[in-house]
ZAMARGU-4260 file (C-alpha; in steps of 0.2 Angstrom, whole numbers, plus 5000, padded with zeros to 4 digits):
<rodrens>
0) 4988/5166/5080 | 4970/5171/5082 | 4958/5157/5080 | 4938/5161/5076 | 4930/5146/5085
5) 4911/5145/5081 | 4903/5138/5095 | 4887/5125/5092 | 4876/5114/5103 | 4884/5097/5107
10) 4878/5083/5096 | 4879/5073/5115 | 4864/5083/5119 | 4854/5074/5106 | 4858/5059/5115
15) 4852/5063/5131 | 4834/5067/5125 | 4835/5051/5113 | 4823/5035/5117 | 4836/5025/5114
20) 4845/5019/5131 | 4858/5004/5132 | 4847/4990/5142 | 4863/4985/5153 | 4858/4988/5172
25) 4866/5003/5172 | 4885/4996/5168 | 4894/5010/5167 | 4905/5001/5154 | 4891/4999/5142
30) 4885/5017/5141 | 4887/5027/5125 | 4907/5033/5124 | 4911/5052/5131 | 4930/5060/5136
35) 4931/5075/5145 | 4931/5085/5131 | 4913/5083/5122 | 4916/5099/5111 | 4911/5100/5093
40) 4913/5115/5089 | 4914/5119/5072 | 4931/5126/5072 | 4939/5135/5057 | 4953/5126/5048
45) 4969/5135/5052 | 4977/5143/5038 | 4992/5134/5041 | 5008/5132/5044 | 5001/5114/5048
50) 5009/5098/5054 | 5007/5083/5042 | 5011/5067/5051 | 5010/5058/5037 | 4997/5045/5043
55) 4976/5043/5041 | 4964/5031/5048 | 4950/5021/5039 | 4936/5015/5050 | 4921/5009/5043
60) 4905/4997/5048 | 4902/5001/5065 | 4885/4997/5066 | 4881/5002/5085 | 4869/4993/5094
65) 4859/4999/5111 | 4849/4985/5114 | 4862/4972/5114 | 4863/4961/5130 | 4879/4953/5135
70) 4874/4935/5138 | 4860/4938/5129 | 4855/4925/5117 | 4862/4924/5099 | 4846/4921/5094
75) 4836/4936/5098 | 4853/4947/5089 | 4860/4947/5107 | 4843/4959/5115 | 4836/4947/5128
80) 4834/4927/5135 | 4848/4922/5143 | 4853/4906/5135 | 4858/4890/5144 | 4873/4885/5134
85) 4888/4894/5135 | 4892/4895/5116 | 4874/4903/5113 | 4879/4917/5125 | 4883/4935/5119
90) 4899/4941/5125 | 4902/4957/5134 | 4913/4966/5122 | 4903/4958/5107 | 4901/4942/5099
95) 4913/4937/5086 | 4912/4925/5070 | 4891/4928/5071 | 4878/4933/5059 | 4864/4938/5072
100) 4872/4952/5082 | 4879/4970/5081 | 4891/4983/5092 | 4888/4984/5109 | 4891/5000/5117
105) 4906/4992/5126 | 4913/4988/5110 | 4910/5005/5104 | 4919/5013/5118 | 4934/5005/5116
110) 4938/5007/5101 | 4933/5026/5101 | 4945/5028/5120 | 4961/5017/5110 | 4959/5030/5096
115) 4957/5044/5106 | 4973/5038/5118 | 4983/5030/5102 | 4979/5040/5086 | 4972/5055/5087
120) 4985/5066/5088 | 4996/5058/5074 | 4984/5058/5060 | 4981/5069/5044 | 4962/5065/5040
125) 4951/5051/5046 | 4942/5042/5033 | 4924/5034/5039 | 4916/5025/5026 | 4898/5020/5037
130) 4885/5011/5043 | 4883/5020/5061 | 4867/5010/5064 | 4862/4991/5068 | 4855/4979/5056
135) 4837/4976/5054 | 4839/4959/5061 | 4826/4957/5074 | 4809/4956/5070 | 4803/4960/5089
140) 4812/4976/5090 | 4812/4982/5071 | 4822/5000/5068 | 4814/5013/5065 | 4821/5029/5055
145) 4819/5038/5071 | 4833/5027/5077 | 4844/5028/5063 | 4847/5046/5064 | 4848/5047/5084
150) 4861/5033/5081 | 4871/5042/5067 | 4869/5057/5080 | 4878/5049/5092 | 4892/5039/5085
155) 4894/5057/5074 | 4898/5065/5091 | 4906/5050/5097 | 4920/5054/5082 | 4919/5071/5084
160) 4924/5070/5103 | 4939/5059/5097 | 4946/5070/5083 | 4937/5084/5077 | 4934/5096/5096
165) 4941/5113/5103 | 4959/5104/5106 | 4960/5093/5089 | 4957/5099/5070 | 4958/5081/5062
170) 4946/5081/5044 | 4935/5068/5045 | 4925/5062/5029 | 4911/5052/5030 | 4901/5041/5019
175) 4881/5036/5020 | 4880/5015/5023 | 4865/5005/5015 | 4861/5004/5034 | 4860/5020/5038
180) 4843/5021/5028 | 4824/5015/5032 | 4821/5004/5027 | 4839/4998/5024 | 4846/5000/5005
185) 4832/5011/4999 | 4837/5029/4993 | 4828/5040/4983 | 4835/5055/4976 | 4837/5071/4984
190) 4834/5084/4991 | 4822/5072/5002 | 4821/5069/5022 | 4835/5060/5021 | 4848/5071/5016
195) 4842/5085/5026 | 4843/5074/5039 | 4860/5069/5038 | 4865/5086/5031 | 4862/5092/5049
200) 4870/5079/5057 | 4885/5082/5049 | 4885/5099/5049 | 4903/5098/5056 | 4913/5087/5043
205) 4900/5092/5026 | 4909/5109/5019 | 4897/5123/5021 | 4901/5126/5001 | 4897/5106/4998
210) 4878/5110/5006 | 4868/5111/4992 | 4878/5097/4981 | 4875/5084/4999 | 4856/5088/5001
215) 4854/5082/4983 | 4862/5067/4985 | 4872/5065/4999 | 4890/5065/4991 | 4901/5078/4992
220) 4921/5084/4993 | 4932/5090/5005 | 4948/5096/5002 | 4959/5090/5018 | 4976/5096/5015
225) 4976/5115/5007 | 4988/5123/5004 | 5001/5115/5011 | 5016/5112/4998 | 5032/5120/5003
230) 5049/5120/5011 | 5053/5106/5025 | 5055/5116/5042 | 5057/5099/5052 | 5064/5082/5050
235) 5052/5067/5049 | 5041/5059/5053 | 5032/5076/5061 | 5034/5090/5046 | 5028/5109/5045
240) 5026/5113/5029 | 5023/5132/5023 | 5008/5137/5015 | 5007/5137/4996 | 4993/5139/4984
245) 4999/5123/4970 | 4996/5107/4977 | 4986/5096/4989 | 4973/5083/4994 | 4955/5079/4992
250) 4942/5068/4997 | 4926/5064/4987 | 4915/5054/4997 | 4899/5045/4984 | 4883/5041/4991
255) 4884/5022/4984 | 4866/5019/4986 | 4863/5026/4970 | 4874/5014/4963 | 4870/5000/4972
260) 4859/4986/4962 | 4849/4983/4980 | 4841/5000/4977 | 4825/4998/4969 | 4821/5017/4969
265) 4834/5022/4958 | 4837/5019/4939 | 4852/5011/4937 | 4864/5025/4930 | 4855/5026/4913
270) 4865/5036/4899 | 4852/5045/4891 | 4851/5063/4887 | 4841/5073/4900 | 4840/5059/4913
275) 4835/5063/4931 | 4842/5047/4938 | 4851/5049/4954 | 4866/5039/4952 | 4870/5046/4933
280) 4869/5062/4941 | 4883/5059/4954 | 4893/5049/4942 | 4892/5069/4930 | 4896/5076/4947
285) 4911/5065/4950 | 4918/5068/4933 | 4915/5088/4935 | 4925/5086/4953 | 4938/5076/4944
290) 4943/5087/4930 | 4943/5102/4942 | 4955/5094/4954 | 4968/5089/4940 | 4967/5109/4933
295) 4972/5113/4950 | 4987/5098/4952 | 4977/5092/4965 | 4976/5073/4973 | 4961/5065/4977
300) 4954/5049/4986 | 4937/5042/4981 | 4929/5036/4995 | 4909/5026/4998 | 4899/5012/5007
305) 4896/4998/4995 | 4912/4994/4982 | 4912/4996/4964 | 4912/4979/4959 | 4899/4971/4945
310) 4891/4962/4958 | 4886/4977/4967 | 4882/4990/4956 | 4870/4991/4941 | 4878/4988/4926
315) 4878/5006/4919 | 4884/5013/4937 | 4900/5000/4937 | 4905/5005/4920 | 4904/5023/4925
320) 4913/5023/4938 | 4927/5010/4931 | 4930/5023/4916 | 4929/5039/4928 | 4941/5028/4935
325) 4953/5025/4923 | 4951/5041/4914 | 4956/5050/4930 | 4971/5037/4935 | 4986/5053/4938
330) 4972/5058/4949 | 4965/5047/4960 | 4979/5041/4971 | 4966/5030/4980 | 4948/5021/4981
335) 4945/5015/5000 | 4928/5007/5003 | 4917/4997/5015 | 4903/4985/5018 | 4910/4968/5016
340) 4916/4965/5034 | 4931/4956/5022 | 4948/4963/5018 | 4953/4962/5002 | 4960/4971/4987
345) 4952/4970/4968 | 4954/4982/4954 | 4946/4988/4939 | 4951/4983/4922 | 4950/4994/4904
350) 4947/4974/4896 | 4932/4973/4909 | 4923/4985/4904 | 4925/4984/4884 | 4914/4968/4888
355) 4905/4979/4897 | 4901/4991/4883 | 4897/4977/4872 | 4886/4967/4882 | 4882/4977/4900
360) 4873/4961/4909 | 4891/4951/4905 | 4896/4961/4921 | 4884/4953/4932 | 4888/4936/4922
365) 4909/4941/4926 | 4908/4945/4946 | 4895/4934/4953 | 4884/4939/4965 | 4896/4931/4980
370) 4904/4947/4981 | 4888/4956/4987 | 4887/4958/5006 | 4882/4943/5015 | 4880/4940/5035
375) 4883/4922/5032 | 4902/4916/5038 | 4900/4897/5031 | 4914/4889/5025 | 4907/4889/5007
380) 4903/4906/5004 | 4919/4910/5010 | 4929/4901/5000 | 4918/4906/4984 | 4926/4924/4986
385) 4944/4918/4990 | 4940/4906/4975 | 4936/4921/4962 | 4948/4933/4968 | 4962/4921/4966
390) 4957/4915/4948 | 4958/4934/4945 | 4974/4937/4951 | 4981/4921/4940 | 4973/4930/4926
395) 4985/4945/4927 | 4996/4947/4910 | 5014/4946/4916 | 5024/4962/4918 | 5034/4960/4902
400) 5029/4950/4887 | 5041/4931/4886 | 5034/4929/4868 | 5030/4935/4851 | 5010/4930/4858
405) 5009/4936/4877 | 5007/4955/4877 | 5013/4963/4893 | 5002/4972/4908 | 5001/4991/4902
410) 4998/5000/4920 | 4987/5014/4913 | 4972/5001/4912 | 4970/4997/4931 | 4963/5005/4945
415) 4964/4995/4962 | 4951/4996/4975 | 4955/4994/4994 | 4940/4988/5005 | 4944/4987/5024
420) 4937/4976/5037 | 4922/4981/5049 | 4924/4987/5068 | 4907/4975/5069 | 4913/4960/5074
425) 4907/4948/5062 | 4921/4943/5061 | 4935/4951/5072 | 4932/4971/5074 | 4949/4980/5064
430) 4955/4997/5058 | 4965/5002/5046 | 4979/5016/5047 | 4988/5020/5032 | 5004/5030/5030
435) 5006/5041/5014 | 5020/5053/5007 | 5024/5069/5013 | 5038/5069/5005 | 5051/5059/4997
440) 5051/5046/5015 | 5052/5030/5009 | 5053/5014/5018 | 5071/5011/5014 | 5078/5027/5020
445) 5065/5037/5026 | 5072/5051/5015 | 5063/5068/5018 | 5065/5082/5001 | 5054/5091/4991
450) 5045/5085/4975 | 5048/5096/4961 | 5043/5083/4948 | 5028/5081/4954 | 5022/5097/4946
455) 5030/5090/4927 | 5012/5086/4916 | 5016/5069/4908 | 5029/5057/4909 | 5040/5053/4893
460) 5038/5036/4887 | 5054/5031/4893 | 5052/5036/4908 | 5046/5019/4915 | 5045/5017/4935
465) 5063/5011/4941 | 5054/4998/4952 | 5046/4990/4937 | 5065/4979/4934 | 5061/4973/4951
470) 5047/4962/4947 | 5043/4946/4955 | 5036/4939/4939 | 5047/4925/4939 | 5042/4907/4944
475) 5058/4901/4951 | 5053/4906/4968 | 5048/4893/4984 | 5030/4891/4977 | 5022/4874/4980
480) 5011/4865/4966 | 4999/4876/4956 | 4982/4876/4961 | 4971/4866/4949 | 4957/4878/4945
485) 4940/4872/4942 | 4932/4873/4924 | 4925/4888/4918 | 4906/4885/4919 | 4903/4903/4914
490) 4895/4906/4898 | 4905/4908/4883 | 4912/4922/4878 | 4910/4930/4897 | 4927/4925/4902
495) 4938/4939/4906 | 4952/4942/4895 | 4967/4952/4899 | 4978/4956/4881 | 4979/4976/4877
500) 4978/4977/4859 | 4982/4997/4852 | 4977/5000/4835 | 4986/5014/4830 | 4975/5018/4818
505) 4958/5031/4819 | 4943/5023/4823 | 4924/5029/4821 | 4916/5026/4836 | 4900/5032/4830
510) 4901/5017/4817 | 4887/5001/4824 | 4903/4988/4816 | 4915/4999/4830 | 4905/4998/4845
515) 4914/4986/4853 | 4930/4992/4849 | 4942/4993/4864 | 4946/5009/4858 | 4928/5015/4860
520) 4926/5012/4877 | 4934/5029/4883 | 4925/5041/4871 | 4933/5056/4881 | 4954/5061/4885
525) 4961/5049/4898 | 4975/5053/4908 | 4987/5041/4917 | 5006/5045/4919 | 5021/5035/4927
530) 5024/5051/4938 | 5007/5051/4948 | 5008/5047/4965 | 4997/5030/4961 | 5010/5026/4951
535) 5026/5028/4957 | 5033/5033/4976 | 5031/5051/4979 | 5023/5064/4986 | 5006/5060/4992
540) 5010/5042/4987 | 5001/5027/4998 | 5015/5019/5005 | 5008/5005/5018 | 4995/5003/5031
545) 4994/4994/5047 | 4977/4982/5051 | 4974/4982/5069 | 4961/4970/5077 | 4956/4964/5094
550) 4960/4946/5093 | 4955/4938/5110 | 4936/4945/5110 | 4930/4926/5114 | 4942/4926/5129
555) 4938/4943/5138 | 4928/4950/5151 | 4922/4964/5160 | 4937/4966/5169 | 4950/4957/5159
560) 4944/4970/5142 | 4952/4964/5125 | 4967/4975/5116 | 4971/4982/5100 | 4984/4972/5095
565) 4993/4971/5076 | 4987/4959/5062 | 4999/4962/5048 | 5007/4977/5039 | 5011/4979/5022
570) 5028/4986/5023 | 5046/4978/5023 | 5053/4972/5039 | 5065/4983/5035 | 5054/4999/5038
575) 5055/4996/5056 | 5073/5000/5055 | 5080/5013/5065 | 5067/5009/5077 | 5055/5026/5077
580) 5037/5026/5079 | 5035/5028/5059 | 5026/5020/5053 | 5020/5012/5067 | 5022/5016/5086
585) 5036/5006/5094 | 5026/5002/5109 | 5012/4997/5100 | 5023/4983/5087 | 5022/4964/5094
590) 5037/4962/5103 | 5047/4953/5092 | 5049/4968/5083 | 5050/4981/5095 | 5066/4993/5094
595) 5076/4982/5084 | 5093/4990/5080 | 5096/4978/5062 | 5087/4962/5055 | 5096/4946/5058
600) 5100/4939/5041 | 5086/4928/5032 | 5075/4935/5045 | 5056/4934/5042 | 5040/4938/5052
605) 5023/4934/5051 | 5017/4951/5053 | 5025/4957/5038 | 5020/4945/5025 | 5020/4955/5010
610) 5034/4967/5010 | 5028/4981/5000 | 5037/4995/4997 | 5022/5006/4993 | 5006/5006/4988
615) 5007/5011/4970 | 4996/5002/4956 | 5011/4990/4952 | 5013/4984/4969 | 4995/4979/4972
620) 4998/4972/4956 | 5013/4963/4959 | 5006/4956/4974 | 4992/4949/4966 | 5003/4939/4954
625) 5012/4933/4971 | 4994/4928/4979 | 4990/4917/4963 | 5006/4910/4962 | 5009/4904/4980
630) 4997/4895/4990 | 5004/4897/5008 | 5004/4917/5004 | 4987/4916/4998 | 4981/4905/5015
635) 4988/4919/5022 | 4979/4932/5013 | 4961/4923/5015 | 4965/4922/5034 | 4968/4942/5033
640) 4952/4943/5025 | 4942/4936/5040 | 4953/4943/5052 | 4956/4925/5060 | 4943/4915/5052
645) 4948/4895/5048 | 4947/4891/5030 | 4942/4874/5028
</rodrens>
């Protein structure tokens, strides 16, 4: 088949006029990252028939760093004075567990050469949520925008090299990180210098269609899979699927910052009629994409920087987005963010934002400001976020109502955000790489058909997900004591509340007295069906992800270099059986689990402490319910969230 290859400059050129030069005595290991083939052209997409493996990658929060020192002092953010205890001493491949320091190069290099070696050729579309550039931390070598954008430059061709070059057509979808701005989280709107900026650096992964859109506010969508719905020609896990014009896959990636409450150059989302504000701009732009991709049956992801939570975003922005959200849930399979350094999973609630409506500052009063980004990794402020997202996930209605007074979950009402943990290391460096359905593969039996039903409109209202009898709702399970929660010291009337009441009836939302009404919060159609692939196991579906870290960073060297190794996965033991490399290479597993042929009865594993069959809506929910339940699951969970980090 021809291919039209339009050929452009290297982006690594750019780094070889830079200022910016690793200060390393010429280590070859701590020079910026290259493989032989540095190409970047900007290749058209094939036509297809294309190969779906079945498999993306979520890297965020890389935050390079070309003035970092190994055995530099922690004090200077790793950049100089060689310390005379061993414990102030920056490492070589990065400093873990730290507030003061950033990516070496070293770091940086590794991670892009496991990729290129490991992952490259077995994933659909790489998702990058930002941060390409180091913190303002020291005050003797401050950044400088100049900086900024030679170091997005570089780690842009960097993932370029790895993915997107004249041997590998991987999408790639990026987001803009509060960091990646001068001074750090201050955005005005667009078109400005910024957007132009970045517009050119990403010349290769912005859609030449999506220009205009991205130098107005750096946001924009990119479809990833088109036009690739058809007949299986080849078993799993590799599939070429015909081209067909129904059904496929977005991306929308949001410029957060004009969300994000530590913007002082923006408005806050403000509803009003004729508004130029940034962020209420995006969020009529995001509805528009929305409601274009479901006309056309497509799937999309909702990707940024900074998560939608109340302690983040203004007030007006949260509740916009939670009812795009909501409104959009047969949609959106999936909302992926970045910029906590944590791991961890919250959703959005319809009950949340009725208080919302009727009092937006409650927000702020709801989620407290604990969730926003911090450098600190003290005990305290880490248990103050394990602390709140436990008390909401024992604050979940049960799957069915047990009385006349408990009304059951109703599933249209949530929308779960995912938010990966940092290559950084402030705590360890980890990627994420999830595994999706291209068919009907499932865990169980890895069954490979086609998806008629998928194309069906609504579901009927006895056409509950099959997996909803399987709920582990129950108590009599091998849960220790409840954990005594400590009194609500919220004002009154700000404490979430989590019953569904439906009135039948018509109400006037235009009426002052109905305001408040939970049936006003959603003054336009929303759509949420059983059938979605957020919903229920299917095509396009989320089934699972692996977290991958390097876990002895303290302990290596030059010469003895750490390894990606695996933290946990979310899917059954079972999955691993018969042993493929799907959904995880075999030689890559722990060795405990490598090419097993059955699962000894009662057997267990560390590595596979949920047993999740998918990632629908109901499973993360269900797993929540688990995580407030049992306290040795939920140690578990807070020591994924820090990637290692001790609890006290």
């Amino acid at each position: 088949m021809l291919q039209l290859l339009i050929l452009v400059p290297s982006a690594l050129s750019l780094v070889a006029a830079s200022p910016l030069q690793p200060r390393t005595g010429g280590d070859a290991l701590q020079a910026p990252f290259s493989i032989e083939d540095r190409s970047t052209a900007a290749a058209t997409e094939l036509a297809s028939p294309k190969k779906l493996h079945g498999q993306f990658l979520h890297i965020t929060d890389i935050h390079p760093d070309p003035w970092y020192v190994p055995k530099g002092r922690l004090s200077t953010s790793c950049h100089r004075k060689k310390p005379r205890r061993e414990r102030e001493k920056a490492g070589f491949w990065g400093t873990p567990y730290t507030e003061s320091c950033d990516s070496p190069d070293s770091l940086v290099n590794l991670t892009m050469n496991w990729l290129d070696e490991e992952w490259a050729d077995k994933l659909d579309f790489v998702i990058w949520t930002g941060d390409s550039a180091r913190h303002d931390i020291d005050h003797e070598i401050p950044r400088t925008a100049e900086e900024i954008f030679t170091l997005n430059r570089r780690t842009t061709a960097q993932m370029e090299s790895v993915f997107h070059n004249s041997k590998r057509k991987v999408p790639i979808v990026v987001s803009l990180g509060n960091n990646d701005m001068y001074p750090h989280n201050i955005m005005y709107p667009g078109p400005n210098e910024v957007t132009h900026e970045y517009a050119d650096i990403w010349k290769n992964i912005v859609p030449f269609d999506e220009t205009s859109v991205f130098l107005r506010g750096a946001y924009y969508a990119k479809e990833i899979i088109p036009n690739q719905l058809g007949k299986t020609v080849q078993c799993q896990p590799l599939i070429l699927l015909k081209a067909d014009n129904r059904h496929h896959v977005a991306v929308i990636s949001l410029n957060t910052l004009y969300f994000y409450d530590s913007n002082k150059a923006v408005d806050g989302c403000p509803e009003k009629k004729g508004t130029d504000d940034p962020g209420r701009l995006q969020l009529n732009w995001l509805e528009v994409q929305l409601r274009q991709f479901r006309k056309r049956k497509m799937q999309v992801w909702i990707i940024g920087h900074v998560p939608p939570t109340m302690g983040n975003y203004y007030p007006e922005c949260y509740l916009g987005y939670g009812q795009l959200a909501l409104r959009f849930q047969d949609t959106i399979v999936g909302h992926i963010f970045g910029h906590m350094n944590v791991d961890h999973f919250f959703w959005i609630d319809a009950h949340e934002l009725h208080h919302g409506v009727s009092d937006p500052s409650l927000l702020s009063q709801l989620w407290d400001k604990i969730t926003s980004f911090s450098w600190s990794t003290t005990a305290k402020k880490r248990y103050s976020l394990a602390k709140t997202l436990r008390k909401d996930f024992r604050s979940l209605p049960p799957h069915r109502s047990k009385d006349n007074e408990t009304e059951a979950i109703n599933y249209d009402d949530y929308a779960v955000v995912n938010v990966g943990p940092a290559i950084v290391p402030a705590y360890l460096p980890s990627v994420r790489v999830f595994t999706y359905n291209v068919t009907h593969w499932t865990p169980s039996n890895g069954v490979v058909g086609e998806d008629e039903e998928l194309f069906k409109e609504e579901a009927s209202p006895e056409d509950e997900d099959e997996d909803e009898d399987d709920d582990d709702d129950d108590d009599d399970d091998d849960d220790e004591e409840d954990v005594e929660s400590e009194p609500d010291k919220k004002k009154k009337g700000s404490k979430r509340h989590h019953g569904h009441r439906h009135d039948p009836d018509k109400i006037d939302c235009t009426l002052k007295k109905n305001r408040d009404r939970e049936e006003c919060i959603f003054k336009k159609p929303r759509h949420a069906s059983k059938r979605s692939p957020s919903r229920r196991n299917r095509l396009w579906t989320p089934l699972g992800y692996t977290q991958w870290y390097l876990p002895d960073l303290d302990n290596s060297n030059k010469s003895h270099p750490p390894r990606f190794e695996v933290e946990y996965m979310t899917y059954p033991l079972s999955s691993l059986v018969p042993a493929t490399d799907y959904p995880v290479p075999q030689r890559l597993l722990p060795d405990p689990l490598k090419n097993m042929s059955s699962i000894p009865k009662d057997m267990t594993s560390r590595y596979t402490p949920y047993e999740l069959k998918d990632l629908t809506i109901s499973s993360w929910i269900k797993l929540a319910r688990r995580l407030g339940r049992k306290k040795k699951l939920f140690r578990r969970f807070v020591s994924f969230m820090y990637l290692g980090g001790e609890e006290d």
